[in-house]
N, CA, C and O atoms as CSV, one atom per row, in Angstrom:
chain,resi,resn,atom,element,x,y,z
A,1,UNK,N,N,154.100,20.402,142.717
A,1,UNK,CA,C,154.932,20.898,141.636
A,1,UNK,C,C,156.197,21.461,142.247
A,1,UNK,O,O,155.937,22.127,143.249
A,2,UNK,N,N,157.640,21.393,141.922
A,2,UNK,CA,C,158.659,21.811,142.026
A,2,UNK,C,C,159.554,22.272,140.772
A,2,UNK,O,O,159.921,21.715,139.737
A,3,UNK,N,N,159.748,23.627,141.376
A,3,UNK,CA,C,160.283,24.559,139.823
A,3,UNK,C,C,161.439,25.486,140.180
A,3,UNK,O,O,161.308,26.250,141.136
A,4,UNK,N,N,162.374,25.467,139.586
A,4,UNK,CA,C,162.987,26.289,139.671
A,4,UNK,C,C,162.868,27.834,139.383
A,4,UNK,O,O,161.729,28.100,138.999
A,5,UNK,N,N,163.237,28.324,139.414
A,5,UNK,CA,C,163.225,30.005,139.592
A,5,UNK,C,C,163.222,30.471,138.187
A,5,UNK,O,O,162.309,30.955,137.519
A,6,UNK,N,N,165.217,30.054,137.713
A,6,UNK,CA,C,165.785,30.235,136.675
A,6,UNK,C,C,165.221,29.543,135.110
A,6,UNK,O,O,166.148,28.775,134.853
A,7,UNK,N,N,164.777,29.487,134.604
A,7,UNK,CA,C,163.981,28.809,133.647
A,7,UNK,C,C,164.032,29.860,132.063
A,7,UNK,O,O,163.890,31.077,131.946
A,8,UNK,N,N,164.256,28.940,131.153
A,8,UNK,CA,C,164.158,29.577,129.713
A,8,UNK,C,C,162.425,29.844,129.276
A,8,UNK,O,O,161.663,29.033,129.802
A,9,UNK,N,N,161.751,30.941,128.340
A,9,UNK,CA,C,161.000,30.918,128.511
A,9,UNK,C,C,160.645,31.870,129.761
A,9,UNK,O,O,161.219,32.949,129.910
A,10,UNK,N,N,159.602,31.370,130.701
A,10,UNK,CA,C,158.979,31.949,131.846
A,10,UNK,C,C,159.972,31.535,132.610
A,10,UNK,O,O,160.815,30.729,132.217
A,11,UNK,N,N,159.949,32.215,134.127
A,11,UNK,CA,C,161.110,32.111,135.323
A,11,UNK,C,C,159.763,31.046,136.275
A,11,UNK,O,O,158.817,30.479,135.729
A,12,UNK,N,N,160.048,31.041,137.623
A,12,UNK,CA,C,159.718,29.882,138.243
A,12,UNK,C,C,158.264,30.628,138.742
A,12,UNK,O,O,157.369,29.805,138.933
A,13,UNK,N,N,158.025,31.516,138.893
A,13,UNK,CA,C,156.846,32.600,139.168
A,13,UNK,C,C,155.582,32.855,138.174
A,13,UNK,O,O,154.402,33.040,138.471
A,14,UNK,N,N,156.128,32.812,137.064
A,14,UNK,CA,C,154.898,32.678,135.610
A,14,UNK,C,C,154.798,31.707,135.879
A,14,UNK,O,O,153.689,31.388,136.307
A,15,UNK,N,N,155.834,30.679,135.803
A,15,UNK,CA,C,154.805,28.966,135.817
A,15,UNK,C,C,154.283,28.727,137.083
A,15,UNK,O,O,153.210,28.139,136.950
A,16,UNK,N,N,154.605,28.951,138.453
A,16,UNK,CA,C,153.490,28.701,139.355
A,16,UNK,C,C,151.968,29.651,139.142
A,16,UNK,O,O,150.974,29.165,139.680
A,17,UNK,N,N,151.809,30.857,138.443
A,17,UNK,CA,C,150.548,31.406,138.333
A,17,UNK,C,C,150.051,30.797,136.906
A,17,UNK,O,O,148.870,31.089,136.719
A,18,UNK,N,N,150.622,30.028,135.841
A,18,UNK,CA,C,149.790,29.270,135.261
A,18,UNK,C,C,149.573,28.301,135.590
A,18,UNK,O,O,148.772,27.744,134.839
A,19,UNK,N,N,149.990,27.527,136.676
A,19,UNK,CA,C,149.671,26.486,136.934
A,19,UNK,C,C,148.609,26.150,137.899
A,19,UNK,O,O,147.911,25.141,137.807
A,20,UNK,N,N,148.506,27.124,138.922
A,20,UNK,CA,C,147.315,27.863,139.768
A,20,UNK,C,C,146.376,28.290,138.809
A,20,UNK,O,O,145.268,28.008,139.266
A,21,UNK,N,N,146.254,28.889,137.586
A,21,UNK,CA,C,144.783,29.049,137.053
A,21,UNK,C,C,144.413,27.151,136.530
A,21,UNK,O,O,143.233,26.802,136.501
A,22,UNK,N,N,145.070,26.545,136.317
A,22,UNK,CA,C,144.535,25.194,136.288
A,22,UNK,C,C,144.231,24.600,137.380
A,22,UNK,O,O,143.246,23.878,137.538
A,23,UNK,N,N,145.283,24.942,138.416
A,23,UNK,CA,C,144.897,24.196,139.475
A,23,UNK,C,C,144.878,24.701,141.003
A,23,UNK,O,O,145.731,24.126,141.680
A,24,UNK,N,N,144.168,25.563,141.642
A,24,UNK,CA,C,143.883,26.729,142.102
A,24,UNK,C,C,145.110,26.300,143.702
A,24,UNK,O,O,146.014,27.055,144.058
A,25,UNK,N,N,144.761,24.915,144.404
A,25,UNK,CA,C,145.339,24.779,145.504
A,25,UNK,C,C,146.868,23.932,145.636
A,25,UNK,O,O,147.469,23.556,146.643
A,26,UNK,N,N,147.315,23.773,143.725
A,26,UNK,CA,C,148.327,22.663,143.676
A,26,UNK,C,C,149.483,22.956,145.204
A,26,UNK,O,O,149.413,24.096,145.663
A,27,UNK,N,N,150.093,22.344,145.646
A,27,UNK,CA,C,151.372,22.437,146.536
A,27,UNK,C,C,152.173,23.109,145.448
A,27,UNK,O,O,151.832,22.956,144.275
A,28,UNK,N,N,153.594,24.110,145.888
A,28,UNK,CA,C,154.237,24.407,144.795
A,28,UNK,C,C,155.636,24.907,145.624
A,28,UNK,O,O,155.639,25.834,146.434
A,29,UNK,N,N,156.932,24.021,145.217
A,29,UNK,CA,C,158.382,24.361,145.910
A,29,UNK,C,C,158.986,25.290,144.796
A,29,UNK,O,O,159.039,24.877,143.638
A,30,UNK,N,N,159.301,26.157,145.029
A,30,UNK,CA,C,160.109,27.322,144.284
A,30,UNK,C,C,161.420,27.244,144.200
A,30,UNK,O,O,161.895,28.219,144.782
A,31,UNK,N,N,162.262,26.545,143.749
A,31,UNK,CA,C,164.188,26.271,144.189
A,31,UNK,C,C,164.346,27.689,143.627
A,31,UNK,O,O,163.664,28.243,142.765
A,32,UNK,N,N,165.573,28.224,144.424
A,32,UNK,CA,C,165.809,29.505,143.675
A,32,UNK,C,C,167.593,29.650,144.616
A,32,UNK,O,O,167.994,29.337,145.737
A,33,UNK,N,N,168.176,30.255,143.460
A,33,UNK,CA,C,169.848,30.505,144.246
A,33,UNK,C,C,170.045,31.797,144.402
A,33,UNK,O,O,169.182,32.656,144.222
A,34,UNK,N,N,171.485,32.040,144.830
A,34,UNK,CA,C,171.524,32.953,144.748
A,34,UNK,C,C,171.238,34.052,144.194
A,34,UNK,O,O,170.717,34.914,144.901
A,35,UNK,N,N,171.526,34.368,142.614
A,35,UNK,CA,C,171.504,34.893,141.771
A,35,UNK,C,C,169.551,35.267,141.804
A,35,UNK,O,O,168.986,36.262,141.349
A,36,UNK,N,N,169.295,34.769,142.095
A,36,UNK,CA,C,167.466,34.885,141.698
A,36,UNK,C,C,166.946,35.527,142.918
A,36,UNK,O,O,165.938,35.119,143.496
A,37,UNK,N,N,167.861,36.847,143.417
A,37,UNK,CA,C,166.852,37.453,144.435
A,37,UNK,C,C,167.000,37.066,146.093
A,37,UNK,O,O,167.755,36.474,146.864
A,38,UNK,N,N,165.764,37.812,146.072
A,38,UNK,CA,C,165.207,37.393,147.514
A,38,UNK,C,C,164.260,36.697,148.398
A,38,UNK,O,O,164.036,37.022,149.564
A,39,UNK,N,N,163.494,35.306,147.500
A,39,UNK,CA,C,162.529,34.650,146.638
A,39,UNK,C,C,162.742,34.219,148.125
A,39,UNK,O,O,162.136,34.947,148.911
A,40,UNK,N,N,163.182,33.599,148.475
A,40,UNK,CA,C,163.624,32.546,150.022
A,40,UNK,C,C,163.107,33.322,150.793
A,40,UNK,O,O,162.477,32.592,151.559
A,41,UNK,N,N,162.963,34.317,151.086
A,41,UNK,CA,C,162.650,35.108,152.398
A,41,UNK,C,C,160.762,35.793,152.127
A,41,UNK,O,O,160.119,36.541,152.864
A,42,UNK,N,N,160.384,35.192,150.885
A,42,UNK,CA,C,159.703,35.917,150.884
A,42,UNK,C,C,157.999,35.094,151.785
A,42,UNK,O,O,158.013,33.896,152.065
A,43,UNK,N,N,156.901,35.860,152.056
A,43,UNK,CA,C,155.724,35.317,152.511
A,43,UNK,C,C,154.670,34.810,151.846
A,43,UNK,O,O,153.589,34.521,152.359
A,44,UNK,N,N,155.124,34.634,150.096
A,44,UNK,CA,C,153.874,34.783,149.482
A,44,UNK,C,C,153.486,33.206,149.515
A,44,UNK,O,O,154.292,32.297,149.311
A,45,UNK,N,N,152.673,33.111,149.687
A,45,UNK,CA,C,151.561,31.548,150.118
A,45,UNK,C,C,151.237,31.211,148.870
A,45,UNK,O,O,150.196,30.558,148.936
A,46,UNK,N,N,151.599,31.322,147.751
A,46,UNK,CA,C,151.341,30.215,146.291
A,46,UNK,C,C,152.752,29.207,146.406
A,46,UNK,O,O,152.636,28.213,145.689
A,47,UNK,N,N,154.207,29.281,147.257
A,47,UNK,CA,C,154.842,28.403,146.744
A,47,UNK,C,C,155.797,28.465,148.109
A,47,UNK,O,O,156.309,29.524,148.472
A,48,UNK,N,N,155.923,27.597,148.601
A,48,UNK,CA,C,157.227,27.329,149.527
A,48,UNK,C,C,158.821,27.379,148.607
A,48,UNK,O,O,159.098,26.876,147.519
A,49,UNK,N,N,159.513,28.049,149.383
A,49,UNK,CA,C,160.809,28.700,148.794
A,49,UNK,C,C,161.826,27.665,149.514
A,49,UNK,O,O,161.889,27.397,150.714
A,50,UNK,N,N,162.792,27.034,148.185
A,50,UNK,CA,C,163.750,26.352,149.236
A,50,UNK,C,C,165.345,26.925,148.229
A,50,UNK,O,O,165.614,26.997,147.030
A,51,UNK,N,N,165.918,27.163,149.231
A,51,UNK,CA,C,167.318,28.247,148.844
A,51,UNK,C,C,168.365,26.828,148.296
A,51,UNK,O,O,168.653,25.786,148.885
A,52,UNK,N,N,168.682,27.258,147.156
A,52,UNK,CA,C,169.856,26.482,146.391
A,52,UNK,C,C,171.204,26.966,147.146
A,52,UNK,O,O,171.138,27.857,147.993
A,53,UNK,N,N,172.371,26.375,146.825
A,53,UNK,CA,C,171.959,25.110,147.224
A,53,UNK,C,C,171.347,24.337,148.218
A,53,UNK,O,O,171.541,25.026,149.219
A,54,UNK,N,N,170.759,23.387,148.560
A,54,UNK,CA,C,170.232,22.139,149.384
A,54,UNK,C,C,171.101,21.139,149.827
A,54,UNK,O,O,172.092,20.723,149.228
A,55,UNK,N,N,170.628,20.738,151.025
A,55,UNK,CA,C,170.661,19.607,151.230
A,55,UNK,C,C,169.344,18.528,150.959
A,55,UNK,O,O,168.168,18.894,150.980
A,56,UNK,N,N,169.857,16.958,150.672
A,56,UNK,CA,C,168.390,16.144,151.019
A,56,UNK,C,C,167.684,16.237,152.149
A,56,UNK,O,O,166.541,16.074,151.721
A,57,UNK,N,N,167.583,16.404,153.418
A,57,UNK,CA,C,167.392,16.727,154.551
A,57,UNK,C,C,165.891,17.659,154.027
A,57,UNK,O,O,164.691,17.400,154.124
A,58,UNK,N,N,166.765,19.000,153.365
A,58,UNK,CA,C,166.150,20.432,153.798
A,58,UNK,C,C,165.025,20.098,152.574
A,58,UNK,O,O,163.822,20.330,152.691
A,59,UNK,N,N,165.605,19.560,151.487
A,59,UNK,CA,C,164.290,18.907,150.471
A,59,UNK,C,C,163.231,18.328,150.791
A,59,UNK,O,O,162.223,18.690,150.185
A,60,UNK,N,N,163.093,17.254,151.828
A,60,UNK,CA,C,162.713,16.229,152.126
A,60,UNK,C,C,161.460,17.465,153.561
A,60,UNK,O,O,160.232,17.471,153.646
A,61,UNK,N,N,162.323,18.147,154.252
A,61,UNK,CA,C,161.398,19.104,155.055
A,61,UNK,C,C,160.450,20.113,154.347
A,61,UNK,O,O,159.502,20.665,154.907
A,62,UNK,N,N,160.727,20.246,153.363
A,62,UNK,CA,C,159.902,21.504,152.266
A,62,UNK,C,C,159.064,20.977,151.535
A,62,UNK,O,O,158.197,21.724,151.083
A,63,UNK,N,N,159.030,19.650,151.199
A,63,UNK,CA,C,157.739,18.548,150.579
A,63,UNK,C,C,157.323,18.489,151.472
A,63,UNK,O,O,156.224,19.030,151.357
A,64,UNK,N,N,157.488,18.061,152.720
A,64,UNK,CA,C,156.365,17.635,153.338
A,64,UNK,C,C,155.425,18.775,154.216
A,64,UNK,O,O,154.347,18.552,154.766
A,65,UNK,N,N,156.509,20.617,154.148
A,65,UNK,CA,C,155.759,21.266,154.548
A,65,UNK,C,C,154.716,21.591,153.656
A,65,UNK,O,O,153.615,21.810,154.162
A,66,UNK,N,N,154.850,21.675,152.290
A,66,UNK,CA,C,154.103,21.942,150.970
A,66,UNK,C,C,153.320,21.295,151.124
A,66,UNK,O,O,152.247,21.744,150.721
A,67,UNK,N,N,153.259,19.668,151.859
A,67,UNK,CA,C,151.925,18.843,151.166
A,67,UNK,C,C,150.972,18.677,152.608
A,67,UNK,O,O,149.825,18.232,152.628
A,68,UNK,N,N,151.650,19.089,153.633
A,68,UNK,CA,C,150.599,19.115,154.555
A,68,UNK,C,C,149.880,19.890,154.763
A,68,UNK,O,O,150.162,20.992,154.292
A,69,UNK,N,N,148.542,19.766,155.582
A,69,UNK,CA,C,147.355,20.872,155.051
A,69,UNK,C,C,147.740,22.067,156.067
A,69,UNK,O,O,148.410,21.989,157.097
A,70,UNK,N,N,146.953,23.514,155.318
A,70,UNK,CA,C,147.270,24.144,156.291
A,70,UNK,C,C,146.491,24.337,157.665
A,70,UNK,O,O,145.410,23.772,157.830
A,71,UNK,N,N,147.183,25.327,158.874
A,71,UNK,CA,C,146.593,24.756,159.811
A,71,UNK,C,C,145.581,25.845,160.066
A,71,UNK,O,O,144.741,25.712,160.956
């Protein structure tokens, strides 16, 4: 799952914890910009954080850290 932060409704944080009571181990990328904090720096292990803007590069490194198992 990949979600942004900023979102109408719930922000990018309610929808990764409803989406974890359905699906306890989903992978989950958090996009978040400036404006949304300090979300990028943070440690919490429900969602890999990738700082807006991006490059494809830095996208492409954050899927595949999300989907590989941990070690």
């Amino acid at each position: 799952l990949m979600v942004d932060y900023a979102m109408p409704g719930l922000n990018g944080l309610q929808v990764i914890e409803k989406a974890h009571e359905l699906r306890e181990n989903l992978p989950v990328i958090l996009a978040t910009g400036y404006a949304d904090g300090d979300i990028s720096t943070t440690t919490d292990k429900r969602f890999t954080a990738l700082r807006k803007p991006f490059q494809l590069d830095e996208l492409a490194r954050v899927v595949r850290s999300a989907l590989s198992p941990p070690a």
